[in-house]
C-alpha positions in Angstrom: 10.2 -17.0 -11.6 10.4 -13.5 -10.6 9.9 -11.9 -13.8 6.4 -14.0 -14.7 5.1 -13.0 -11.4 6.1 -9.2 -12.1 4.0 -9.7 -15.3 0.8 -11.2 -13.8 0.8 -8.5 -11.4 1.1 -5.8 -14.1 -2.2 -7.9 -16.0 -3.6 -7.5 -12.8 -3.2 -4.1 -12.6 -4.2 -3.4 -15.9 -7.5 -5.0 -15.3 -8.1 -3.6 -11.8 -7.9 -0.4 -13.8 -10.4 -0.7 -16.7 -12.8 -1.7 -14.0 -12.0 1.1 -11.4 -12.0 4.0 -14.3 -15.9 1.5 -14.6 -16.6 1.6 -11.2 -15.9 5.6 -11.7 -18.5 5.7 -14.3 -20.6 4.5 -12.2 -21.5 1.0 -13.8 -20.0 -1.0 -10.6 -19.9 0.2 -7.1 -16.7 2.0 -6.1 -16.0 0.2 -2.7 -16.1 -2.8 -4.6 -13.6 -1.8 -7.6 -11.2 -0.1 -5.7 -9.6 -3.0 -3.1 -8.7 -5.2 -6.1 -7.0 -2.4 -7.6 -4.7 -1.9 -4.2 -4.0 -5.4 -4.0 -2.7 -5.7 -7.4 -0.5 -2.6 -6.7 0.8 -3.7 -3.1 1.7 -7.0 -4.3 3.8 -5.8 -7.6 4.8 -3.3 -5.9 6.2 -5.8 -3.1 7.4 -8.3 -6.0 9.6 -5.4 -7.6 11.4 -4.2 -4.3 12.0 -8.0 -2.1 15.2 -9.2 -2.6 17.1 -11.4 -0.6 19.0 -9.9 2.6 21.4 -11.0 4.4 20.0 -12.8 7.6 23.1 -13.0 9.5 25.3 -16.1 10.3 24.1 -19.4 11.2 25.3 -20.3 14.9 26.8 -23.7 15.0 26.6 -24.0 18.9 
């Protein structure tokens, strides 16, 4: 389940980027290209480097 979320986020990168380098020609306003195009990063980039950490020890008491 990992893996196909590390994908869509890549896809989403991808197209964040065709339409910032867009937004850079000046087609679409920048302030509205770029924020997608963070998004998709932070949340692959989040997806690639979470794994599961060691909490501690359940207390029985």
């Amino acid at each position: 389940m990992k893996n196909i979320g590390i994908i869509i986020g890549c896809v989403c990168i991808l197209i964040s980027f065709v339409f910032n380098i867009i937004g850079l020609m000046g087609v679409i306003p920048l302030y509205i290209t770029a924020p997608p195009l963070f998004l998709s990063l932070l949340v692959t980039i989040y997806l690639i480097n979470y794994r599961n950490r060691f909490k501690g020890f359940k207390s029985t008491r």
